[in-house]
C-alpha positions as CSV (number, residue, x, y, z in Angstrom):
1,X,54.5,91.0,124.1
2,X,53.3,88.1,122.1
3,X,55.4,86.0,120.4
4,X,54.3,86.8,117.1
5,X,55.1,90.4,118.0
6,X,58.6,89.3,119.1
7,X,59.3,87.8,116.0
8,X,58.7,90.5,114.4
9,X,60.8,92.6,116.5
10,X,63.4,90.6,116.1
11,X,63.2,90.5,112.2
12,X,63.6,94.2,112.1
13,X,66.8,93.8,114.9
14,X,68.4,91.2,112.1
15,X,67.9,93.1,109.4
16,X,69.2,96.4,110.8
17,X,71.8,94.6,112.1
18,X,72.4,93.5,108.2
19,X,72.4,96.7,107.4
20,X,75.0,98.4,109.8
21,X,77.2,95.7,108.4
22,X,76.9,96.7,105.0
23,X,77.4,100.0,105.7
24,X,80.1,99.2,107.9
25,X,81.8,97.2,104.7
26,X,81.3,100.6,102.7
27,X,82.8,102.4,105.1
28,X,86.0,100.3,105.3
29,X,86.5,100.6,101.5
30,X,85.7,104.3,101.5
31,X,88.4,104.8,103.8
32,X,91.2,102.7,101.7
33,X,90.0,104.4,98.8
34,X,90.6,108.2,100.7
35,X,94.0,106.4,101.7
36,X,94.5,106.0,98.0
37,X,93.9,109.0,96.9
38,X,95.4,111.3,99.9
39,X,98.9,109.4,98.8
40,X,98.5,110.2,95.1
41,X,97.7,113.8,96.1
42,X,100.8,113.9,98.0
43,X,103.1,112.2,95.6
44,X,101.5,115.2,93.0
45,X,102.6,117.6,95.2
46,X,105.9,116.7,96.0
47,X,106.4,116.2,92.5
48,X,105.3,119.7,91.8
49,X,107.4,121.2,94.7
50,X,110.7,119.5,92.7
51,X,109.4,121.1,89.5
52,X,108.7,124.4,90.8
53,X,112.7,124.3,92.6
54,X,113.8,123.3,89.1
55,X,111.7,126.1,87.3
56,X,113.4,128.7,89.7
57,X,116.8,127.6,89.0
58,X,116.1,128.3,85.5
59,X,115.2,131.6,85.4
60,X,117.9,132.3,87.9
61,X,120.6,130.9,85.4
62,X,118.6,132.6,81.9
63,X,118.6,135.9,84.5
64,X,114.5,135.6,83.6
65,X,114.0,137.0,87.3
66,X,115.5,139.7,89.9
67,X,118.0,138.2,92.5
């Protein structure tokens, strides 16, 4: 190869290389942001667990439902 040639190869290898680390950045945040939102999913749920055990109690003590 000439060395015109191998500049240009290399210009392409620097800026893929550019671009995996972008991505790469992305990627990072994605995942916090999944992190985020998998622990405000399960804070909703838990909180709608409570609710449904305190709904149940209630219509056990009004005798709103069968034992």
């Amino acid at each position: 190869m000439n060395t015109e040639t191998d500049n240009l190869v290399l210009e392409h290898m620097c800026a893929i290389g550019e671009t995996m680390d972008r991505m790469s950045d992305d990627v990072r945040e994605l995942k916090v942001r999944v992190t985020g939102v998998e622990t405000g999913v399960a804070t909703l749920n838990n909180h709608m667990d409570r609710m449904e055990l305190r709904l149940e109690r209630i219509e056990k003590r009004l005798d709103l439902v069968g034992s």
